[in-house]
N, C-alpha and C positions, 0 to 999 in steps of 0.2 A: 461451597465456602468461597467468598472473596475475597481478592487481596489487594489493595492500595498501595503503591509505592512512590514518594519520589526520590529521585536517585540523587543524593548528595555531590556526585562528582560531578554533574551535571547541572546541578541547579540555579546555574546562573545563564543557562541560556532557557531554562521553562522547560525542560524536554520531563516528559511526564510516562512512566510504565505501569501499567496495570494489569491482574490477569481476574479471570473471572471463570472458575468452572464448571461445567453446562451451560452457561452464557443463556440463562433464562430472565436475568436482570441488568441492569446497568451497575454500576459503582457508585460508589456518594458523590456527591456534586464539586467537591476539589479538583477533580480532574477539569472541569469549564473554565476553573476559573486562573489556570496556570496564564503565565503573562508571556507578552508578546515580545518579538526581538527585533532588531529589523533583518530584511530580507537578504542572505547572504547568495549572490548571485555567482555562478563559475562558469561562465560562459565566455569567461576569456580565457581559462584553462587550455594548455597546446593539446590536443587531441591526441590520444594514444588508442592503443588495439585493446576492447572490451574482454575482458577477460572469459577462457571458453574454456571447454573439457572435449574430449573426443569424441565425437559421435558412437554411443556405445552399438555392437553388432546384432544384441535384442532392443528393444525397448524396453527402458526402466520401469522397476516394478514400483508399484504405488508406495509411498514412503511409510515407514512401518513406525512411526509417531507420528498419532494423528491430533496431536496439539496444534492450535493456528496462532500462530501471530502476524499480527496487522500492525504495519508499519506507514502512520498518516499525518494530517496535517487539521487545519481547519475543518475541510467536508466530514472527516472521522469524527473529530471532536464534534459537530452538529448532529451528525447519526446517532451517538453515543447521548448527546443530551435531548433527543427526540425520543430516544428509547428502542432506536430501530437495531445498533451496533450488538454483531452475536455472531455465533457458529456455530447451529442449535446440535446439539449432540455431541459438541466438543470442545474442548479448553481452552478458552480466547486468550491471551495476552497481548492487549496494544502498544505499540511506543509513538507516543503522539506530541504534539507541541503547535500552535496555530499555524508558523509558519516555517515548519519543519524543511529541512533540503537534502536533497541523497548523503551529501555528505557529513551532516549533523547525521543520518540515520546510521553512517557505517560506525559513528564514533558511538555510537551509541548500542550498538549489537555487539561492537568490541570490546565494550567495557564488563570489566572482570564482573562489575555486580548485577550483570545479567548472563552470566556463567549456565546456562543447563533451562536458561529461559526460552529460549526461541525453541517454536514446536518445529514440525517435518515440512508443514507448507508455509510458508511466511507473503501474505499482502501487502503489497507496494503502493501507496497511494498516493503519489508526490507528485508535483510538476506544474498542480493550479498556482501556486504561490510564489513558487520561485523558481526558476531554468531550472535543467537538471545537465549536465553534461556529461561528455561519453568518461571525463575521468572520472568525476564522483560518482555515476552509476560501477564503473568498473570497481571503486572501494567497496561501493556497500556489496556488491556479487563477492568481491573476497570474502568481506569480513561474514557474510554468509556460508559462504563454504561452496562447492560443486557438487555434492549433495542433498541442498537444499532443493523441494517443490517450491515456483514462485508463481504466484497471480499479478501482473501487473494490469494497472488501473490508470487508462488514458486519465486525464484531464477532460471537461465537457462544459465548453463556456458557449454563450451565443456573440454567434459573429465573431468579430475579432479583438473581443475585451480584454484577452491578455495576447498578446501578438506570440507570445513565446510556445504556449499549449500544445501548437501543429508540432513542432520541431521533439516537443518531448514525446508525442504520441510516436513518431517517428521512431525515436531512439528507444522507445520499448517492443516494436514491433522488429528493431534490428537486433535485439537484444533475445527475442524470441526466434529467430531466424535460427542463429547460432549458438543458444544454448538449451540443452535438452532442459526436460522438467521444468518448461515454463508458459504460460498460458498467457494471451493478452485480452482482458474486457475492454473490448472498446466504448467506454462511455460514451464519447465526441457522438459516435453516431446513432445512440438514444436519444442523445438531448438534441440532438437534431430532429429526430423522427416524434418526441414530443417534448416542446419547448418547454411544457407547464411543469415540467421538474424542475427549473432553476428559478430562483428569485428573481423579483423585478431587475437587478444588478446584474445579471447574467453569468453570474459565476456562481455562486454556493445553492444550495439544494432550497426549494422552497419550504416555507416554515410551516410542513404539516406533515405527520407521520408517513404518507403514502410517496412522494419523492424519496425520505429516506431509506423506506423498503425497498423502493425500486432498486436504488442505488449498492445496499447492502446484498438483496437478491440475486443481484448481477454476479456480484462475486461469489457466492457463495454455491451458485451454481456450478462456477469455475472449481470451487474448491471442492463440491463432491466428486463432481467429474477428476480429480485428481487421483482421490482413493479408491473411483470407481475400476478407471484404467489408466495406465500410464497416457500420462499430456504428450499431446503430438508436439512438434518441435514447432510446425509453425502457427503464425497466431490464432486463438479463436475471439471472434470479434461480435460482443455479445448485441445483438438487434436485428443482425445482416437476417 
């Protein structure tokens, strides 16, 4: 069964949730066609300490809701209208919006009317569209909890088409450093090792179902490996 939502509290910045269970389909075409905001930027945010939990004495055990939500921007919503977006054997829910920023994403896991929605492992796929900085990453890891499994999902442009990309790959692999239960796909250095995944523009996925797979494949490897065994604390960096 699927479900369509858009969240009324919300709906003036586009921000779009959906879930899909078994994720053997896509959703109806409303989710494409949500509208664009402009680019809210925090990279003049003062800097503070990302928020962490203890280093536990075993390693944590695989998170025992194995619901996914995927939290993205533009590349999602393209996945999603290719046909490639899923998490075959388990219960997607995305929160998406074209030019979504960590900190639309915390307000947005926060909101009451996504209460018991976010699954055990949650995908992060932010930072092609707009900076992400160490504060707004720090809200959205609250408004998740220190419980939460995370996949974080470099950014992967050619060259230097968004100057900002390096800095956020950066800050999710510092992010993975120091907090348990989270994984890093480094995209950057797929679409390095083969360009023909992006579009002529260098930024978004080429418009043909097999970049998208790539793309989704990446993570999703990340994500079994999550309920296979517990995620190492530092990054895995998917192409190396």
């Amino acid at each position: 069964m699927k479900k369509h939502h858009r969240l009324a509290s919300l709906a003036a910045l586009g921000l779009v949730a959906a879930t899909i269970a078994g994720c053997t389909t896509a959703p109806p075409s409303p989710l494409s066609s949500t509208t664009s905001y402009p680019i809210h930027s925090s990279t003049t945010d003062a800097p503070r300490p990302i928020a962490t939990t203890a280093a536990p004495a075993t390693p944590p055990a695989p998170p025992a809701d194995t619901r996914v939500s995927w939290i993205g921007d533009a590349l999602t919503l393209q996945s999603e209208r290719l046909g490639a977006l899923a998490a075959p054997g388990r219960e997607l829910t995305w929160f998406t919006s074209p030019e979504l920023d960590a900190r639309q994403a915390a307000r947005l896991i926060a909101d009451p009317a996504n209460r018991g929605r976010v699954g055990g492992t949650t995908v992060v796929a932010l930072g092609t569209f707009a900076p992400i900085s160490s504060v707004s990453i720090d809200e959205l890891l609250r408004a998740l909890g220190p419980e939460q499994s995370l996949v974080l999902v470099t950014p992967g442009v050619r060259s230097s088409a968004l100057p900002w990309t390096s800095a956020v790959s950066a800050l999710y692999r510092r992010v993975a450093e120091v907090r348990p239960r989270t994984q890093v796909v480094d995209w950057q250095v797929r679409v390095d090792r083969s360009p023909e995944l992006l579009a002529s523009n260098g930024v978004t996925l080429a418009e043909d179902l097999s970049a998208a797979n790539a793309w989704v494949g990446a993570v999703n490897q990340a994500i079994e490996s999550t309920y296979r065994v517990a995620p190492p604390v530092m990054p895995v960096q998917e192409g190396r």
